[in-house]
C-alpha positions in Angstrom: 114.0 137.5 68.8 117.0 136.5 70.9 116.5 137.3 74.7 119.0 137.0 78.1 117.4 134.6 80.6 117.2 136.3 84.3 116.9 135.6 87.6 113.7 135.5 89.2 113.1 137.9 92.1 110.4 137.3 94.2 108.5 135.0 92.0 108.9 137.8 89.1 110.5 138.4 85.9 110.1 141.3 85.9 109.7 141.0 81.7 107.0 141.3 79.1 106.9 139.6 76.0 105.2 141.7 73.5 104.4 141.0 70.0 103.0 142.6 67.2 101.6 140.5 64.6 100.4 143.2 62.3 104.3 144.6 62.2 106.1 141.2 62.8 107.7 143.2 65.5 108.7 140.9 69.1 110.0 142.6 71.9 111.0 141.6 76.0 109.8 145.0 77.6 110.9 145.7 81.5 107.3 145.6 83.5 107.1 148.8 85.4 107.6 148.0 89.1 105.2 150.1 90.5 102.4 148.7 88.1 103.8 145.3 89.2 103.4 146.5 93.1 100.2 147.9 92.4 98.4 144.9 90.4 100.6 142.2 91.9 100.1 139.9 88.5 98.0 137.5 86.4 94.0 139.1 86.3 95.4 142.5 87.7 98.5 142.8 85.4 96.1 141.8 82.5 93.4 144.3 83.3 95.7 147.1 83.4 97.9 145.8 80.1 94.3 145.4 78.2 93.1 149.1 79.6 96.5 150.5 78.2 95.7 149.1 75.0 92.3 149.6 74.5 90.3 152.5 74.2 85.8 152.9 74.3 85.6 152.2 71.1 87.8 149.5 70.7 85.7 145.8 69.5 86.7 142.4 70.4 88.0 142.1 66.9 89.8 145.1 66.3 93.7 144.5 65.7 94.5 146.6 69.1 92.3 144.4 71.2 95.4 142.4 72.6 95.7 138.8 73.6 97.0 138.7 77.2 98.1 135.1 78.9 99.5 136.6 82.3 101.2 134.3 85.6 101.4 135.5 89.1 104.5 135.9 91.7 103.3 132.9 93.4 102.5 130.6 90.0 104.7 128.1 89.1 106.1 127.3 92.5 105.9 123.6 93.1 106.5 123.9 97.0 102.9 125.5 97.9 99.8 123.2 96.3 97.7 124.9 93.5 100.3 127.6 91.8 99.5 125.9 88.2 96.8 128.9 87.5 97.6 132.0 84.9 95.2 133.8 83.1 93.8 135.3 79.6 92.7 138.5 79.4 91.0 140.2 76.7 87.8 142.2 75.7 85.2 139.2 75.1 83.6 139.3 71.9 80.6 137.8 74.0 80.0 141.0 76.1 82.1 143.5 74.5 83.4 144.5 78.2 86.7 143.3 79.4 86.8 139.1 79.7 89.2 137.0 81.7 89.4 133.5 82.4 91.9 131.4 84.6 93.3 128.2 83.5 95.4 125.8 84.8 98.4 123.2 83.5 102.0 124.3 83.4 101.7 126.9 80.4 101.7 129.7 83.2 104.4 128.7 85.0 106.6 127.5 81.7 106.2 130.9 80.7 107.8 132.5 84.2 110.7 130.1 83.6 111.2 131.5 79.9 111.6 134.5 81.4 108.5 136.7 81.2 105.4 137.2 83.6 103.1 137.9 80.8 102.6 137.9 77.1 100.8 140.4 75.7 99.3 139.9 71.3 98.4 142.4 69.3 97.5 142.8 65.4 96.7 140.2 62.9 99.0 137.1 61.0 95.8 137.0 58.3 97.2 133.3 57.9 97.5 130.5 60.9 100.8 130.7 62.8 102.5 129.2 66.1 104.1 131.4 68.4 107.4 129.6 70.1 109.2 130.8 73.4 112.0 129.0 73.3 113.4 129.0 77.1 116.2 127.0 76.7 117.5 128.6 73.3 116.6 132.3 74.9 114.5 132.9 71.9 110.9 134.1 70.3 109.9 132.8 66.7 106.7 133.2 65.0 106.1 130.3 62.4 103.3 129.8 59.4 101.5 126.6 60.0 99.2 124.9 58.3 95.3 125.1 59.5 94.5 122.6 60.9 90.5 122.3 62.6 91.0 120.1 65.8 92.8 121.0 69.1 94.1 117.5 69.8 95.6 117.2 66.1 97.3 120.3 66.8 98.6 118.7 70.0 100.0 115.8 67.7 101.9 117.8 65.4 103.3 119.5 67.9 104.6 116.8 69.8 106.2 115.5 66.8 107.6 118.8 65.8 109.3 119.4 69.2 110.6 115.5 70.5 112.0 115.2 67.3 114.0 118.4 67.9 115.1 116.5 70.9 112.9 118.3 73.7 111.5 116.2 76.2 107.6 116.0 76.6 107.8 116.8 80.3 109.2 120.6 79.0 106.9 121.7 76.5 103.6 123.5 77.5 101.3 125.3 74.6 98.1 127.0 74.0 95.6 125.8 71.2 92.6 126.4 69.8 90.2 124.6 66.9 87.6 125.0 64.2 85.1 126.4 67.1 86.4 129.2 67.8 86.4 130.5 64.3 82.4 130.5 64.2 81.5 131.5 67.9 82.2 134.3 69.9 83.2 131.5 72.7 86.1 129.8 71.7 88.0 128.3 74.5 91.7 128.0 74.6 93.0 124.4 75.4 96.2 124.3 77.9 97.8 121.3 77.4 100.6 119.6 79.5 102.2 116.0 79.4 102.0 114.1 82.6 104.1 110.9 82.8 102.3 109.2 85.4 99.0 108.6 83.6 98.3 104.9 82.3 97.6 104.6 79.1 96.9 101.7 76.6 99.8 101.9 75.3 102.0 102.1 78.4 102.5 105.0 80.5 102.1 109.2 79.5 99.6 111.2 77.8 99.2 115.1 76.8 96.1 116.6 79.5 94.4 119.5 79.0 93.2 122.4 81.1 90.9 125.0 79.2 90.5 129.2 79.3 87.0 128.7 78.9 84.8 131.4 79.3 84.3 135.2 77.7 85.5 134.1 74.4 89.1 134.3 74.4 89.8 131.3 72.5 87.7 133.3 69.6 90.1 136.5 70.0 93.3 134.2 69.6 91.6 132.1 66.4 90.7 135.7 65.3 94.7 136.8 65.4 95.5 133.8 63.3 97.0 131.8 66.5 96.4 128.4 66.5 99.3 127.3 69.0 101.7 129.3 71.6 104.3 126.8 72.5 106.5 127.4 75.5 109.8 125.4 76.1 111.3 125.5 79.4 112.5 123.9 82.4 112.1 124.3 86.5 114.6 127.2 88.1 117.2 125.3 90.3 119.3 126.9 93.4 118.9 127.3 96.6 116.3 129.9 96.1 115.0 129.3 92.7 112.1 131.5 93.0 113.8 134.5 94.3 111.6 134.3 97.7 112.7 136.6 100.2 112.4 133.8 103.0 112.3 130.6 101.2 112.4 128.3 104.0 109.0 130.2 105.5 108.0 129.5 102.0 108.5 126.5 102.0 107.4 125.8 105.4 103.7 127.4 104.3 103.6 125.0 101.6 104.1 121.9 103.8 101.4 123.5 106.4 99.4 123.4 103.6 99.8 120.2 102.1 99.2 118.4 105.4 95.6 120.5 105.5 94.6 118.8 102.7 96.2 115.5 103.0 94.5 115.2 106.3 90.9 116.7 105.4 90.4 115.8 101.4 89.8 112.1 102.1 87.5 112.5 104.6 85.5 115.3 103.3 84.8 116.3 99.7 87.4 113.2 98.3 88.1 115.5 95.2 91.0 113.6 94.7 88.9 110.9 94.1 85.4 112.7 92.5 87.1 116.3 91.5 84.7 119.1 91.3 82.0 116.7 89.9 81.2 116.2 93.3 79.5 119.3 93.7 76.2 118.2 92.3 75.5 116.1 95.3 75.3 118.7 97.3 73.6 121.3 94.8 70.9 118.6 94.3 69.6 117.8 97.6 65.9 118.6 98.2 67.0 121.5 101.0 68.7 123.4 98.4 67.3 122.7 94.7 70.0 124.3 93.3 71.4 121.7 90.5 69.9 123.6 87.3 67.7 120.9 85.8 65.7 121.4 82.5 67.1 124.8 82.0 67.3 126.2 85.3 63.4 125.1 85.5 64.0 122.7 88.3 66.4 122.4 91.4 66.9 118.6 91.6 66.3 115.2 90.4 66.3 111.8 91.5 68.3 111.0 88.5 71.2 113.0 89.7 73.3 110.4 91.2 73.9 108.7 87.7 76.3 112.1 86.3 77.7 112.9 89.9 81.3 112.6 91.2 80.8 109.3 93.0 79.0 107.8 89.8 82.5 108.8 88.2 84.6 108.0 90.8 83.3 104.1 90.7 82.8 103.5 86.7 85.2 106.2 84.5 87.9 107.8 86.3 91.0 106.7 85.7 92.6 107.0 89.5 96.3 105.4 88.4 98.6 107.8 88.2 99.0 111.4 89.3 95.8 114.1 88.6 97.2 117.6 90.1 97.6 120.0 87.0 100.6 120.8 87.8 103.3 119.4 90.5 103.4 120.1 94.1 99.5 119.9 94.7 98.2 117.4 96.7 94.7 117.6 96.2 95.0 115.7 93.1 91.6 117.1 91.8 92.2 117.0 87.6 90.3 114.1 87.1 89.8 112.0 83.4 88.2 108.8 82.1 88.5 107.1 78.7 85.1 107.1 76.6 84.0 105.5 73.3 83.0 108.1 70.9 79.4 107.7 69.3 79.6 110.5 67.1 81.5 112.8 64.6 84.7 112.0 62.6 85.8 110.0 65.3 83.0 107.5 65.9 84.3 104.4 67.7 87.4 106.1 68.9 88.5 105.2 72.3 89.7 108.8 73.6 91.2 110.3 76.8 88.7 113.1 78.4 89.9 115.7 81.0 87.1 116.3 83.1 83.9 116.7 83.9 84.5 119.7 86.1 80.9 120.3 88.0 80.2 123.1 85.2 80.3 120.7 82.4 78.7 117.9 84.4 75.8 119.9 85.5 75.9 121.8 82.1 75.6 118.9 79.5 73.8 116.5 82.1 71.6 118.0 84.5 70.5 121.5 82.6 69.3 119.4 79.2 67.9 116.8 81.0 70.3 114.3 80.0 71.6 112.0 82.7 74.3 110.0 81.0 77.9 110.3 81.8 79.7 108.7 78.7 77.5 111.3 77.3 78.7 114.3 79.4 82.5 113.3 78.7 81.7 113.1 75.1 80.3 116.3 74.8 83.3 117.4 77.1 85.5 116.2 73.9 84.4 117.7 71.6 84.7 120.8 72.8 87.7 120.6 74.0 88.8 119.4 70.6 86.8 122.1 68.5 87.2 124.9 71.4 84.3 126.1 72.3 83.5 126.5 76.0 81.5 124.1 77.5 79.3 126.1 79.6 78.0 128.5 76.8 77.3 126.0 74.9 75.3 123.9 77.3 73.2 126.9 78.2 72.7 128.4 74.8 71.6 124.5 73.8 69.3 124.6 77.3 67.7 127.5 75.8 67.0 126.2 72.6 65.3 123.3 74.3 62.8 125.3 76.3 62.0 127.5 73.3 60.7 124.0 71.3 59.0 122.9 74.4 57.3 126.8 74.7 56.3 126.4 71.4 58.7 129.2 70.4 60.5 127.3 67.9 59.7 124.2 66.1 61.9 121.3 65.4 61.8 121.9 61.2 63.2 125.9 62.4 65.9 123.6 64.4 66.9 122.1 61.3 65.7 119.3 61.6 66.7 118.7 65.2 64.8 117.2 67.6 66.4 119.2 70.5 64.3 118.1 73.2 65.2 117.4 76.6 67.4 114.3 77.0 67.9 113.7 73.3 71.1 112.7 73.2 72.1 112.2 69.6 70.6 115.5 68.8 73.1 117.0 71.4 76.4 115.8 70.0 75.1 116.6 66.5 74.0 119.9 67.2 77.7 120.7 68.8 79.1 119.2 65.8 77.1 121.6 63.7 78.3 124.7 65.9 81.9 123.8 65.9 81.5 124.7 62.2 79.0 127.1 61.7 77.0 124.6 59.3 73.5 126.4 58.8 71.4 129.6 60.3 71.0 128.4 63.2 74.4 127.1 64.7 75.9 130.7 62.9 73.4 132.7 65.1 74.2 130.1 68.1 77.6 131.1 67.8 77.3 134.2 68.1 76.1 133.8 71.5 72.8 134.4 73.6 71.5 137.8 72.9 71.6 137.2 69.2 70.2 133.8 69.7 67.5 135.0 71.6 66.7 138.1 69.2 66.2 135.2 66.2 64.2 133.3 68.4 62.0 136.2 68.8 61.8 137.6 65.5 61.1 134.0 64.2 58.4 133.6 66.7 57.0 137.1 66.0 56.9 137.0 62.1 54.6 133.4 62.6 52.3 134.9 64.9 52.3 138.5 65.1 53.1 138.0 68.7 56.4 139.5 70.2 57.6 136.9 72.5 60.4 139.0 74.1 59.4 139.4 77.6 58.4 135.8 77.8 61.9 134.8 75.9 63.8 137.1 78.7 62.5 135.0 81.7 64.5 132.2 81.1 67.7 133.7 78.4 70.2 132.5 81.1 72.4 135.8 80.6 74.0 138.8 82.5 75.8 141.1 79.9 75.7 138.4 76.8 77.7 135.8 79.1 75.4 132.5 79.4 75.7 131.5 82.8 77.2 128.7 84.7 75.4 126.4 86.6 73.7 127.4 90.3 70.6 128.0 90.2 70.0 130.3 92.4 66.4 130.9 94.0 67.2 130.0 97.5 70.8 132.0 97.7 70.6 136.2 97.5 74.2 135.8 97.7 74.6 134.2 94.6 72.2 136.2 92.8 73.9 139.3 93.8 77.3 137.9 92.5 76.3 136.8 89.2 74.1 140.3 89.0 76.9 142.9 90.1 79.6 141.2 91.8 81.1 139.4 88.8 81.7 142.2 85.9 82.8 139.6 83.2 78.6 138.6 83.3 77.2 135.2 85.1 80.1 133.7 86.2 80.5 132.3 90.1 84.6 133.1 89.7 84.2 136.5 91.4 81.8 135.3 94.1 80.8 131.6 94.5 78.8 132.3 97.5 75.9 129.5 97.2 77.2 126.7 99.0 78.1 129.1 101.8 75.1 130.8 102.0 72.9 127.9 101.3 74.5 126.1 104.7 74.0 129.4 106.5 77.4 131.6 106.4 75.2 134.8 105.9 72.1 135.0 107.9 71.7 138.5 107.9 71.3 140.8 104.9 74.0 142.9 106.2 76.4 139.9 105.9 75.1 138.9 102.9 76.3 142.5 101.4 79.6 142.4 103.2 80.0 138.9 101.5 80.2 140.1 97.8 82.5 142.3 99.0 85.2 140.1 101.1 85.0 136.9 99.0 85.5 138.5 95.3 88.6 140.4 97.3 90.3 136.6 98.0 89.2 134.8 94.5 90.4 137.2 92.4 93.1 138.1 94.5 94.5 134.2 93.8 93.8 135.1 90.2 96.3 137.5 90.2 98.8 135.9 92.4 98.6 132.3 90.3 96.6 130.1 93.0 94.1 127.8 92.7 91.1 128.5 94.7 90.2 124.5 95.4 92.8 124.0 98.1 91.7 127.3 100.2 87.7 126.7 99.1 87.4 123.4 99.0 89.4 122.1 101.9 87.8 123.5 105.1 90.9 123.8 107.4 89.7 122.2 111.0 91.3 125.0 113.1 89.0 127.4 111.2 86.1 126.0 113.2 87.6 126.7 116.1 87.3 130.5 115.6 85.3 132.4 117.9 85.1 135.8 115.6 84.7 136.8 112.1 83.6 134.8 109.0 84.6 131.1 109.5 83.5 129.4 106.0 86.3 131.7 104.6 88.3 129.5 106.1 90.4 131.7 108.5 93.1 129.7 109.1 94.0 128.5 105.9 94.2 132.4 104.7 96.8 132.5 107.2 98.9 130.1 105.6 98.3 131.9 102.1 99.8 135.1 103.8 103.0 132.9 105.1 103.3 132.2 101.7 102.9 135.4 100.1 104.9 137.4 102.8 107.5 135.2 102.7 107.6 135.6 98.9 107.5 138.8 98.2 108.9 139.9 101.4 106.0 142.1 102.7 104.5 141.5 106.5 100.5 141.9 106.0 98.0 140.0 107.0 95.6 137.8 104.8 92.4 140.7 105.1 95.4 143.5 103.9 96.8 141.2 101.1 93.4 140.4 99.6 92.1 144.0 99.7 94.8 145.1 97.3 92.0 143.1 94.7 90.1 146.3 95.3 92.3 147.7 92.7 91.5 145.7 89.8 88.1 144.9 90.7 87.6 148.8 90.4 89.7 148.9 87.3 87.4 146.7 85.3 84.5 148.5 86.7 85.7 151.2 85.3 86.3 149.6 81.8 82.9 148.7 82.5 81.5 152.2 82.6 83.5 153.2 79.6 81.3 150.8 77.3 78.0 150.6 79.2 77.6 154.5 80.3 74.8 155.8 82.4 73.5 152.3 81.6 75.8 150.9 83.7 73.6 149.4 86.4 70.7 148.0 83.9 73.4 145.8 82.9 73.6 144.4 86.7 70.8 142.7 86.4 69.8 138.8 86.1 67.1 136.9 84.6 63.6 136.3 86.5 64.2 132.2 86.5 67.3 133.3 88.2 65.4 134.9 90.8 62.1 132.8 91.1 59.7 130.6 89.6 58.6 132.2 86.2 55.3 130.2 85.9 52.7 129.1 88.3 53.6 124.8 87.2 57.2 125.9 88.2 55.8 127.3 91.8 53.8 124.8 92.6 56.4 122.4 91.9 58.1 123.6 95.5 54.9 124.4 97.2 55.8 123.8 100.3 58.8 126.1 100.2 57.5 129.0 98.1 54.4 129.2 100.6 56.4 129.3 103.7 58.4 132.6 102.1 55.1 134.2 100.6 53.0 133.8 104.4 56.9 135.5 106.0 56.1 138.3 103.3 52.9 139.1 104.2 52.3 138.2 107.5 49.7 135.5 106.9 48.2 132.4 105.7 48.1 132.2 102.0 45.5 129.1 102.2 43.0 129.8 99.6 45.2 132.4 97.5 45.4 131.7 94.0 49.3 130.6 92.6 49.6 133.3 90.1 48.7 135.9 93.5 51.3 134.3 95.8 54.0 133.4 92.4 53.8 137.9 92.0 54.1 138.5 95.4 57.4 136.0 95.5 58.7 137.4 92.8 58.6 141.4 93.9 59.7 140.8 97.2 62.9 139.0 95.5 63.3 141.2 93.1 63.3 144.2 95.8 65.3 142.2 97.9 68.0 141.7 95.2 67.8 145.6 94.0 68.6 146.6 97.8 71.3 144.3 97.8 72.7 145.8 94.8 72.3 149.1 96.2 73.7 148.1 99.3 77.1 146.6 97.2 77.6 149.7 95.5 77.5 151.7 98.9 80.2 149.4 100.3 82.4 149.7 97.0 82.1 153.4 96.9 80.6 153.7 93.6 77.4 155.6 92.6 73.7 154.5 92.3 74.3 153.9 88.7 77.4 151.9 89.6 80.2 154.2 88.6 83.0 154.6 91.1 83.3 157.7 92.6 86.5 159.5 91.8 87.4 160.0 95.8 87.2 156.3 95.7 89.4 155.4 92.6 92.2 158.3 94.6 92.1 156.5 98.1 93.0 153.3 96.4 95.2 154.5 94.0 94.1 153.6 90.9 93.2 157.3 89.4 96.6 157.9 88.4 96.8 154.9 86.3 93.6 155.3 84.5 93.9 156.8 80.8 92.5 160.1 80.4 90.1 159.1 78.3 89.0 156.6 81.1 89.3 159.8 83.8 87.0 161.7 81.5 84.8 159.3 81.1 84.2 158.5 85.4 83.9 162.7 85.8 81.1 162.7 83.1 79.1 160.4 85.4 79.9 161.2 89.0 76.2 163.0 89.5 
């Protein structure tokens, strides 16, 4: 297909790309400007694209379950630090519900430049093919390809392909996927980018890689017969290449910005030095226990300083060069190392790793009990290379390890692997397995927790004539068939409420990563801690859809935000402000940062609502978390923090416990938690202005506006349930 390029207009296109793979058909559809006013871009525009197309009944691998990578008005703009993020969209063949995951790299902003603000795939090739957006030419081609397994030989051909067509490296952006993704339901896409700067053995310049990891999306694009999307473009020039309405405030916000972080990142968190790594630190101290360890068993561990962002920092990262994932952000946070390879095809290969983010760190390293990091960024390879996401994968595999020490499973049912905590060659060989679906066990792995965990039991329950569910449900690290990521989160309510209700995709800390705040006291109150999973979900997603990063706002505390006498301060006040500078001056609005973020109501209530149409009156069992998220699921596990655990059981009742037996004080812990979390729930739905069952009420969907762009069958659907 053979397009016009346009102008952009604030920060939009104002195009679709839309492509049909059943029909061969491409076209550049005109995006609606009142759905673009109304869901603003990236998660929002995707929701609403992916409800359009969808209906109940649609699955994960049906041919109308669409393929959505969608940018934001304020992505791609190198002025402002962290516009590299765009997201995919799509119902997750993990949960069934809608999924979305945020990536970063230039692929986002590449696509904006060729002209369109999302792209939207539906159908089936029923052979591998590469989808090309051609900026430069004004042109959209879908070509056969051969299969090939591995993400990073795809990213080989196709920098062969495209410099010796004469494009230059620093222009072409794509999407991949590999051999994982065809045997899980949580393939990740791979977002790859070339950055100049990077020293190399070979000189200077390598491909990096950010990843859409979670929900499964990477699956849905394997699924479509998509093993590349390849954008070619280049940066808009002018005097107001972005369209801004103001592009001198613009500008100006993005320079306010950039000296925030330039001033605080070196003496505070140093990501530009540890990136996100250096989280688990701070999740692991003794005050908190919140670094999962052994399965979410344990909250810390002496050994933690050997896989944490200082350990990285002084022994792998490679700190030549530039590491922002895309340019015009300071903070400089993508961090990567080279690592020998011990295992695989590649054994003995010397290969570039992108990463550890925290996730993966705490993931592969803390959570098995391993406490290597050569180990971590191997692991972190691989799946990169097969993609598969990383934190599936490491909890699925921590769960596999507790059932062998249980006794739920033994090592000859794990064929043959000793998967025991710490085993390290077991590990990489079990991923290796999984990547291609190699025996019973990796093909039920694959398919993610809840039919892991059903094996497991069933397994367990033919040997023994025992049914080993509600043991096996304490510690299945799920919330609506997403594994989680990594917080463990027995001394946060916050957090527990996000990854039970706040975050509809399952447990995922995107929505509301509220356990650092509330671990150093942000909520104090259980009023504030309600009010929290409301306001914070409103500004994270909110940057979803406009194409920010959230690590320059989160993780940079702004120092005049401390000098605030009202409202939250660990939201960071004054940065917001700067955010509004920007997005006013973009789009040409005047609201303030509170007014801009609560237009995230909209979508937030919109996948709610695709919610309700799969999960029914069932809606609110499936806000729920597991018991080791909650507490201490055996009495060894209680005793193990005493001291703590006492000191909350004497509040509860009003007494010394001295005396009382631990499986006594471990039940009254664990109901007062429990209630405490149901309240909160209760309370969250209250303050959206949805039902006990957690179904918006239709006066609510009106006074935001989203009824009248809800199908009818998703109208008829809220009206069944309003009682």
């Amino acid at each position: 297909m053979k397009y016009e390029s346009t102008e952009l207009i604030h920060g939009y296109t104002n195009r679709i790309l839309t492509i049909d793979l059943g029909e061969s058909s491409i076209e550049a559809t005109e995006l609606d400007p009142q759905v673009r006013d109304f869901f603003l871009g990236g998660r929002g525009l995707g929701l609403y694209l992916l409800h359009q197309a969808t209906k109940a009944t649609t699955k994960p691998t049906d041919p109308e379950n669409p393929l959505i990578l969608a940018n934001g008005p304020l992505g791609g703009i190198p002025q402002f630090p962290g516009t590299a993020k765009a997201m995919a969209i799509s119902l997750s063949p993990l949960t069934g519900v809608p999924g979305v995951s945020n990536f970063g790299g230039y692929f986002g902003a590449f696509l904006k430049y060729a002209g369109f603000d999302a792209l939207q795939v539906t159908g089936k090739a029923g052979h591998d093919i590469m989808i090309v957006i051609d900026g430069f030419k004004g042109e959209v081609i879908i070509e056969d390809m051969s299969h090939i397994d591995e993400a990073f030989d795809i990213e080989k051909m196709i920098d062969e392909k495209f410099t010796a067509a004469g494009y230059d490296r620093r222009s072409i952006a794509f999407m991949t996927t590999g051999i994982g993704a065809d045997h899980t339901t949580f393939g990740c896409i791979n977002s790859h980018y070339y950055d100049v700067t990077k020293p190399t053995p070979a000189g200077k310049g390598i491909y990096r890689t950010k990843q859409a990891g979670r929900t499964g999306i990477g699956t849905v694009m394997s699924d479509k017969g998509i093993r590349a999307i390849v954008v070619l473009a280049t940066y808009p020039q002018g005097d107001n290449p972005y369209g801004a309405e103001d592009w001198e405030k613009a500008k100006d916000a993005g320079k306010r910005l950039h000296k925030v972080v330039k001033d605080v990142d070196p003496t505070s968190l140093r990501m530009s030095r540890k990136g996100s790594a250096g989280l688990i630190t701070f999740m692991n101290k003794d005050e908190y226990q919140s670094l999962p360890v052994n399965n979410f068993q344990a909250g810390s561990d002496p050994r933690a300083p050997q896989i944490c962002g200082k350990f990285y920092e002084d022994h792998l990262f490679e700190h030549r060069g530039m590491d922002g994932c895309f340019p015009g952000c300071n903070l400089q946070c993508t961090k990567g190392g080279w690592v020998t390879l011990v295992s695989g095809d590649h054994k003995g290969q010397k290969v570039w790793v992108d990463g550890p983010e925290y996730e993966t760190a705490a993931g592969f390293g803390s959570n098995l009990g391993i406490w290597s990091a050569e180990f971590i960024l191997e692991a972190n390879w691989h799946c990169d290379n097969y993609g598969i996401d990383t934190i599936s994968t490491a909890t699925l595999m921590a769960f596999l390890m507790e059932c062998l020490q249980r006794g739920f499973l033994t090592a000859d049912e794990c064929d043959g692997l000793d998967l025991v905590w710490g085993n390290e060659a077991a590990s990489l060989e079990f991923i290796h397995r999984l990547a291609r679906g190699k025996s019973e066990l990796v093909k039920v792995a694959g398919k993610g927790m809840l039919p892991l965990f059903e094996w497991v039991a069933t397994k367990y329950q033919k040997k023994t004539g025992v049914d080993p569910r509600p043991e096996l449900n304490l510690f299945a690290m799920q919330t609506k068939g997403l594994p989680f990521s990594f917080y463990r989160t027995h001394r946060s309510l916050s957090m527990q409420g996000s990854y039970a209700a706040a975050s509809d995709i399952g447990a995922h800390h995107a929505a509301a990563w509220l356990i650092k705040a509330d671990l150093l006291g942000a909520f104090p109150t259980f009023e504030e801690k309600a009010w929290a999973l409301i306001s914070y979900p409103r500004v994270r997603l909110g940057n979803d859809n406009l194409g920010l990063c959230k690590l320059p706002w989160v993780d940079v505390f702004n120092p005049e935000s401390a000098k605030r006498t009202e409202g939250d301060i660990h939201i960071n006040p004054a940065s917001q402000e700067i955010y509004a500078d920007f997005f006013n001056a973009m789009l040409g609005t005047d609201m303030t940062w509170q007014e801009i973020f609560t237009q995230t109501d909209r979508d937030i209530n919109l996948q709610r609502v695709m919610n309700v149409m799969r999960y029914g009156r069932d809606t609110s069992g499936y806000d729920w978390i597991p018991d080791r998220a909650i507490g201490p699921t055996d009495d060894s596990l209680y005793e193990s923090e005493a001291a703590y655990n006492d000191a909350e059981v004497v509040g509860i009742l009003g007494k010394e416990v001295t005396g009382m037996a631990t499986v006594e004080k471990r039940g009254v812990l664990m109901e007062f938690r429990k209630l405490e979390l149901r309240k909160l729930i209760e309370v969250y739905y209250a303050e959206r202005g949805w039902n006990a069952n957690g179904v918006p009420f239709i006066d609510t969907l009106q006074e935001i506006g989203l009824w009248e762009f809800l199908t009818i069958q998703a109208q008829g659907s809220i009206m069944a349930l309003q009682e």
